[in-house]
C-alpha positions in Angstrom: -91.1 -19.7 26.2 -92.3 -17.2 28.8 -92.7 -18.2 32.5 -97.1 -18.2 31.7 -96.9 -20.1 29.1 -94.3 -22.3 30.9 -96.8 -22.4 33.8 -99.9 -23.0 31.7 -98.3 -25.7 30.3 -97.2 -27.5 33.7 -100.3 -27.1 35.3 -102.1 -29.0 32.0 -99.9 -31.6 32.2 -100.5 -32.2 36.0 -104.1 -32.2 35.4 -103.8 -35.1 32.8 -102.6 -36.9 35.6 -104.4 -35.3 38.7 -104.7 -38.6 40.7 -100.9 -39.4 40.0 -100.0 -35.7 40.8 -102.4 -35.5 44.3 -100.8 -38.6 45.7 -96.9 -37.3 45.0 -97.9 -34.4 46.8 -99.3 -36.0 49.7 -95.9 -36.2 51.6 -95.5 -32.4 51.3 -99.3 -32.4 52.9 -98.8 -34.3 55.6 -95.6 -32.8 56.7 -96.7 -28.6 56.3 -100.2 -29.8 57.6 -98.3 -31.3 60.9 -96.1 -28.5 61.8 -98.9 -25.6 61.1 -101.1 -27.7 63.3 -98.2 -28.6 65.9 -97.1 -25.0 66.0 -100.6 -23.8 66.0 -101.9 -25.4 69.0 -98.7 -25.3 70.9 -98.5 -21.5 70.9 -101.8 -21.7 72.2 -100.6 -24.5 74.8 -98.2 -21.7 75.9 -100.1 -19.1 76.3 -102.9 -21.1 78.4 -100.4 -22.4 80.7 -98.8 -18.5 81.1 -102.4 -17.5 81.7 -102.7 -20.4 84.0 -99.6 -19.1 85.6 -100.2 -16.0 86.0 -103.3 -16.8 88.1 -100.7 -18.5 90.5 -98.1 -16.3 90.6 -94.8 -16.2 89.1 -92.8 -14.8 91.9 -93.7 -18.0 94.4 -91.9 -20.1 95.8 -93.0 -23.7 97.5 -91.3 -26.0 100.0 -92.9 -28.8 100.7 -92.2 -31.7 102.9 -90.0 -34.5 101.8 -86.2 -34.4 99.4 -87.1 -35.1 95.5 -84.6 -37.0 93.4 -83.7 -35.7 89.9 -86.7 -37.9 88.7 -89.4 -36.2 91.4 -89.2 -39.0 94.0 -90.1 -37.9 97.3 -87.6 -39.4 99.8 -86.4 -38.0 103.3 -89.9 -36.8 104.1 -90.4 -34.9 106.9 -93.2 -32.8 107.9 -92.7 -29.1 107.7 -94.4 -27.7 110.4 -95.6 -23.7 111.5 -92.7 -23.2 113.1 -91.0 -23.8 110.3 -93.0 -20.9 108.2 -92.7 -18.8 111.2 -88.7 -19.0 111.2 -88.4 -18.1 107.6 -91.0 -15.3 108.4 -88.9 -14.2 111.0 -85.6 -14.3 108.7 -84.4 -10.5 108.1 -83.1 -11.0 104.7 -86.0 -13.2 103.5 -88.3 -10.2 104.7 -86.4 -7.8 102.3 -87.1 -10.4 99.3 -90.7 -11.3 100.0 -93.6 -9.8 100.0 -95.0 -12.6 102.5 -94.9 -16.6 103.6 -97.9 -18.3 104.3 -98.4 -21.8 105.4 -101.5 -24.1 104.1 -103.0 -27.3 105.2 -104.9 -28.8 102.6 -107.1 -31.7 102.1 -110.2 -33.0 100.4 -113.4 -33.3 102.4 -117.2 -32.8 102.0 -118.8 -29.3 103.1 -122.4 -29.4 103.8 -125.0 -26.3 103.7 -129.3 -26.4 103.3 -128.6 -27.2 99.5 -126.5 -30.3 100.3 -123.3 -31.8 100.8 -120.1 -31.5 98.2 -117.0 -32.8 98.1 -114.4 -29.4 97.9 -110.7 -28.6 99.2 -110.6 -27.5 102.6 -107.6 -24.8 102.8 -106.3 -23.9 106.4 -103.8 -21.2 105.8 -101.6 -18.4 107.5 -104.2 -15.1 106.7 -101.2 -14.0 104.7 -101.8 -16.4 102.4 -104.4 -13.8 100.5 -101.8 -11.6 99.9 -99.2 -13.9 98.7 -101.7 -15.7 96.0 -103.2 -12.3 95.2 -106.9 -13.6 96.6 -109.0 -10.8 96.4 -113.2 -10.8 97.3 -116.0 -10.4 95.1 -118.2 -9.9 98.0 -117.4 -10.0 101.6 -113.8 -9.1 103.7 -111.3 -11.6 104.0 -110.2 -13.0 107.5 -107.2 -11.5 109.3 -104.7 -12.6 112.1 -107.2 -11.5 115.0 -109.6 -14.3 113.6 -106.8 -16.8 112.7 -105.4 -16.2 116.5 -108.6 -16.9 117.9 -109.7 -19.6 115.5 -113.1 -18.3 114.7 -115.6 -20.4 112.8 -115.5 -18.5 110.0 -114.6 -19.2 106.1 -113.9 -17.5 103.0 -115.5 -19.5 99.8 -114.2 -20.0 96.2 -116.7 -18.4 93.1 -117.1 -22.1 92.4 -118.1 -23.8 95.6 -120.5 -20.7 95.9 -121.9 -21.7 92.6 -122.4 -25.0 94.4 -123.5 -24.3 97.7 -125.8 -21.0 96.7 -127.1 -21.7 92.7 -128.7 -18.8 91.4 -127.9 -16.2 94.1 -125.3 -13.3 94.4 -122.0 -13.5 95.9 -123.4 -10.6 98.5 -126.3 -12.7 99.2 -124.1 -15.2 100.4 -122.4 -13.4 103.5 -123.3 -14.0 106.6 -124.7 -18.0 105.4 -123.7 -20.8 107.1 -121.8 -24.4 106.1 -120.8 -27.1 108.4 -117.5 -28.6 108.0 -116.5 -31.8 109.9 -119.9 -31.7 112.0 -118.9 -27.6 112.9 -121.2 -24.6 111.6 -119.0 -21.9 110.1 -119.8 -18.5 109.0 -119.3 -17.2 105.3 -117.3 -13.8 105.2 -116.3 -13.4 102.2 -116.6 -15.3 98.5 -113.3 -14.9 96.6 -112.8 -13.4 92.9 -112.1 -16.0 90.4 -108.7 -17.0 89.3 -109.8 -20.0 87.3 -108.0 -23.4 87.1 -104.1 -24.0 87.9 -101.4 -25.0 85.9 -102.3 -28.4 86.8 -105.6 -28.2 85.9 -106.7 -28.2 89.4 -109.7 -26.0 89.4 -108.5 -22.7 92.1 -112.4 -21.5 93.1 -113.6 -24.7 93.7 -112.0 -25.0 97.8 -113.0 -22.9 101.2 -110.4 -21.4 103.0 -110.5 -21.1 106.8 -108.1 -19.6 109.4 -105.0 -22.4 110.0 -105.7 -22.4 113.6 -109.5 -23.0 113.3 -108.9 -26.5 111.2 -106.1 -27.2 113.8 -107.9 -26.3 116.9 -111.7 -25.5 116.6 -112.0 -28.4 113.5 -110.1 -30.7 115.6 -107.6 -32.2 112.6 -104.3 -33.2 113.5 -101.7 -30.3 112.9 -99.8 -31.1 109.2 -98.9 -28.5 107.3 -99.1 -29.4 103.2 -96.7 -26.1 101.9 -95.3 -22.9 102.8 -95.7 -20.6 99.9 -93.6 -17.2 99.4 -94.1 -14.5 96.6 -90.5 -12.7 96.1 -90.6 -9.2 95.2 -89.4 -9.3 91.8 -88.0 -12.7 89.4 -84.3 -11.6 90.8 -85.0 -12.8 94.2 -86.6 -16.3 93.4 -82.9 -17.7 93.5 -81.6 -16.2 96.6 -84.9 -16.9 98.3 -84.7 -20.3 97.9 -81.2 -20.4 98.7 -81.9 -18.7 102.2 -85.3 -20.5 103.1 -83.2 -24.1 102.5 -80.4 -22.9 104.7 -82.9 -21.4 107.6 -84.2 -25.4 107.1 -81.1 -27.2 106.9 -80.3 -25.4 110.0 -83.3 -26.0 112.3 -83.2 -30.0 110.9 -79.7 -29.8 112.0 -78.9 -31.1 108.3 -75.3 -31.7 108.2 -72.5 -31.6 105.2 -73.6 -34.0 102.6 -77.0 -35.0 104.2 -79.7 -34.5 101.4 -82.4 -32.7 102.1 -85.7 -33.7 104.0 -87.8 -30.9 102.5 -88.2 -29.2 98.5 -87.7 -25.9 97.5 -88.7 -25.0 94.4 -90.3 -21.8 92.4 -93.4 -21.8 90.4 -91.0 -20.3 87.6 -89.1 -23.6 87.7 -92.4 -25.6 87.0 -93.1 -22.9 84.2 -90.0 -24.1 82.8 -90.6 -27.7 82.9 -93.3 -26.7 80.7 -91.8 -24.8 78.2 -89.2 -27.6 78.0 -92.1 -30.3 76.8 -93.6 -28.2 74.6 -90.3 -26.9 72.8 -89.3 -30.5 72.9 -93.1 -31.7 71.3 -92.6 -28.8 68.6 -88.8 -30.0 67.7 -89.8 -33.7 67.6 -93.1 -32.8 65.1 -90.2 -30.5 63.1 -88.3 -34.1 63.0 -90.9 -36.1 61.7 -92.5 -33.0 59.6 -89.1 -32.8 58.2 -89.1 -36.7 57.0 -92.0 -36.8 55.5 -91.0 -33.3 53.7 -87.9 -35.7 52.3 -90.0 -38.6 51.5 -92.1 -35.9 49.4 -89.7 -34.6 47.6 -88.4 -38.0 46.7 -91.9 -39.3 45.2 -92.0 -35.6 43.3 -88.6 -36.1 41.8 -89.7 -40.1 40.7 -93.1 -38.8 39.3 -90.7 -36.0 37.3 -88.3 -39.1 36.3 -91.2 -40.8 34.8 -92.5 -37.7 32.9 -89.4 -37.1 31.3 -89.5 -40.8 30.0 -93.0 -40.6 28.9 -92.8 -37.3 27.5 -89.4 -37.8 25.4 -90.8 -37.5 22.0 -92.8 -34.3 23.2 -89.3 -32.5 24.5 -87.7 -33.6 21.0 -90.9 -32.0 19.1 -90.4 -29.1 21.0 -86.8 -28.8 20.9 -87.2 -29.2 16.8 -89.2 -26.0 16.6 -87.0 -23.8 18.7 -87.3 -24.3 22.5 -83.9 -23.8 23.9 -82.7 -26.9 26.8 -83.4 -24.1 29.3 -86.7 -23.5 28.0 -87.6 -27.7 28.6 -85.3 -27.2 32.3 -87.7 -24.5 33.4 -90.8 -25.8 32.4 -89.9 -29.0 34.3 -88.9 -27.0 37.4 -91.9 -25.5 36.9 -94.1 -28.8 37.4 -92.0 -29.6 40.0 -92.9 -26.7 42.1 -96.3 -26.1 41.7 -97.1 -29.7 42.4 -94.9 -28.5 46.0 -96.7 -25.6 46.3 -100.1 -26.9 45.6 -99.0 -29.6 48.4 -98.2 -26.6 50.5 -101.0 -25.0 49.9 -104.0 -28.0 50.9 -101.3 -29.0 54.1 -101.2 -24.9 55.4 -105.4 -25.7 55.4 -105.5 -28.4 56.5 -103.1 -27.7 59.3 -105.0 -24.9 60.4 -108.2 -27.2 60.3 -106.5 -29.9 62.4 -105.3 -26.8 64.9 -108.8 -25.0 65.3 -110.3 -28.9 66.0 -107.5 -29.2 68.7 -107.6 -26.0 70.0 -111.3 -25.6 70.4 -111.5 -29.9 72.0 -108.9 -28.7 74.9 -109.9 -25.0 75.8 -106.8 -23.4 74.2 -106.2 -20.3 72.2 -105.5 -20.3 68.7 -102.4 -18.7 68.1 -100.5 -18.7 64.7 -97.8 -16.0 63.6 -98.1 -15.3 59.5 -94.7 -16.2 59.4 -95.6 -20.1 59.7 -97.7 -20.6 56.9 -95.0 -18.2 54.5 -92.4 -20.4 55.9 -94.0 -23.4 54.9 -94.7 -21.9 51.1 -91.3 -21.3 51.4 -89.9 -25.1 52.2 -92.7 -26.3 49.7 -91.2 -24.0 47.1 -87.7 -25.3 48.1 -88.1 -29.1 48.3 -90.1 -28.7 44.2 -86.8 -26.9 43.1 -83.8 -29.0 45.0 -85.7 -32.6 43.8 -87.5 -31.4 40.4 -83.5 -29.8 39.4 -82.3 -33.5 38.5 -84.8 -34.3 36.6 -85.4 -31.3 34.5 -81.7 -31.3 33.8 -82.5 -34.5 32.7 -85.2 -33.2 29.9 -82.8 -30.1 29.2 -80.0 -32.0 28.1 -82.3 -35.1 25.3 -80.6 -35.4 22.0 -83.2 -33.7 19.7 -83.1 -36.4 17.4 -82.7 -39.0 19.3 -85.4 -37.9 21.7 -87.3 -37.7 18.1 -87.1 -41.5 17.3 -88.4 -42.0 20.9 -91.2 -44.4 20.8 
């Protein structure tokens, strides 16, 4: 028998028994549908949080105030302050690694202007703080150390606070306005390009920056820096940078031998990391359970073939009396076996894709799926028909003729 008629002969005795044959398959479903979909939306999970990355920076590095644990518990906190930033400015080797360090003070607070009053983040930082997060103006100049020496009442806006404070007018038409913060009228310089939400999710345009020493001195808010942020040169001097800035720190805390550290230092790359960790881990456990439920299939395909062979004894012996050869009655078991895989394959690859495309398009994310996924999982559908369909169909391949005959 030749592999069509082989094949034209499995696929009409699946269809006899299409509702036995569509739940057999349904392991093999379940498990390609939930690694195309898994794979599928975290790819795109990947490349949003790169994206979201990239918008930080992946050359900065953080220290904040307080020691974490392994688990992330602060403990030892103690402020960092703008001497501190100014000492690791002032380091000589850290001035070779970075391109600048900036300190911040940050906090949440209502700005108010003729439209009315929102709630934003109010960002007092070092004027090199532009450079280091690669701020650049849609409209407008940004402040400089002049301003920030003087504390001048003036601000710098995000696109999205703009949106808020000015709907329905340009960025240009913007500079020059006024907003109050804390009961004080400041002017608007500059509105800021967009650079979209953080890794966190934290939306970036959505705060107004002002010069550190205005919020300190003209704003009247107690001095308490939130982070000093660096951007190394290049990934090669994330490491040493982070080795230098906690030794300048240990040293001015007077941090002795074993004593842990009262501050953090740690890189945006490291918090990429911690990402890419979940997700591979997310993707490896959905392999695990795909992976089961692959096995499970395969076991309910090769009972359903067990059965067939039973209930189609006499058939194998008619066939056997005219001339088909045992590997004739192996293969066209085999046969069964896999298309009832493949066809398995074939609805979980769709439906996968379905389920990826609904996820995707629900959290914002790109879809993002290689060819290779879906011919892999043709491929494992394919393999799991032929390793649990082989028993049985050596099972039909080696009947007795005659005594498959008497059957009944």
């Amino acid at each position: 028998m030749g592999f069509f008629s082989a094949l034209r002969v499995a696929l009409a005795a699946l269809f006899v028994n299409k509702g036995r044959s569509t739940l057999t398959s349904l392991g093999i479903v379940i498990g390609i549908a939930a690694v195309i979909a898994m794979v599928a939306a975290g790819n795109g999970a990947k490349e949003k949080l790169d994206d979201r990355l990239e918008s930080v920076g992946k050359n900065i590095v953080l220290v904040r105030p307080g020691g974490r644990t392994s688990t992330g518990i602060t403990v030892h906190s103690t402020p960092i302050t703008s001497e501190d930033a100014a000492a690791i400015r002032a380091d000589a080797a850290l001035k070779k690694m970075t391109i600048g360090v900036a300190e911040s003070q940050a906090t949440q607070d209502q700005v108010t202007n003729a439209t009315g009053t929102f709630l934003t983040t109010i960002s007092g930082i070092w004027p090199d703080m532009f450079l280091v997060r690669k701020w650049t103006v849609s409209a407008g100049r940004l402040f400089g150390h002049a301003e920030n020496r003087s504390a001048s009442a003036v601000g710098v806006i995000g696109e999205s606070l703009a949106k808020k404070l000015f709907p329905g007018r340009r960025p240009a038409d913007m500079i020059g306005q006024r907003l109050k913060l804390y009961g004080q009228s400041l002017e608007i310089i500059g509105v800021l390009a967009p650079k979209g939400k953080n890794p966190i999710g934290q939306d970036q345009d959505d705060q107004v920056f002002v010069p550190i020493n205005t919020i300190q001195q003209r704003l009247g808010r107690e001095p308490r820096v939130s982070v000093i942020t660096c951007t190394t040169r290049s990934n090669e001097d994330i490491g040493p940078t982070q080795e230098r800035i906690t030794k300048i720190l240990r040293e001015r805390r007077n941090l002795r031998g074993n004593m842990p550290n009262d501050f953090d230092v740690t890189s945006v790359e490291e918090m990429a990391a911690i990402g890419l960790l979940l997700t591979n881990t997310l993707n490896i456990l959905v392999i695990v359970i795909a992976s089961i439920s692959l096995i499970v299939g395969g076991i309910g395909i090769m009972n359903i073939m067990l059965v067939s062979v039973t209930e189609r004894t006499r058939e194998i012996g008619i066939r056997m009396a005219v001339g088909a050869t045992p590997n004739d009655v192996r293969n066209q078991f085999l046969i069964e076996s896999v298309v009832l895989s493949l066809g398995g394959g074939l609805i979980g690859v769709l439906l996968g894709l379905s389920f990826a495309y609904i996820i995707t398009d629900l959290l914002e994310w790109p879809l993002r799926l290689s060819p290779i996924y879906p011919t892999v999982a043709f491929g494992v559908a394919a393999s799991v028909g032929v390793f649990f369909g082989y028993y049985p169909a050596m099972k039909a391949s080696q009947l007795d003729p005659i005594e498959a005959l008497r059957y009944e």
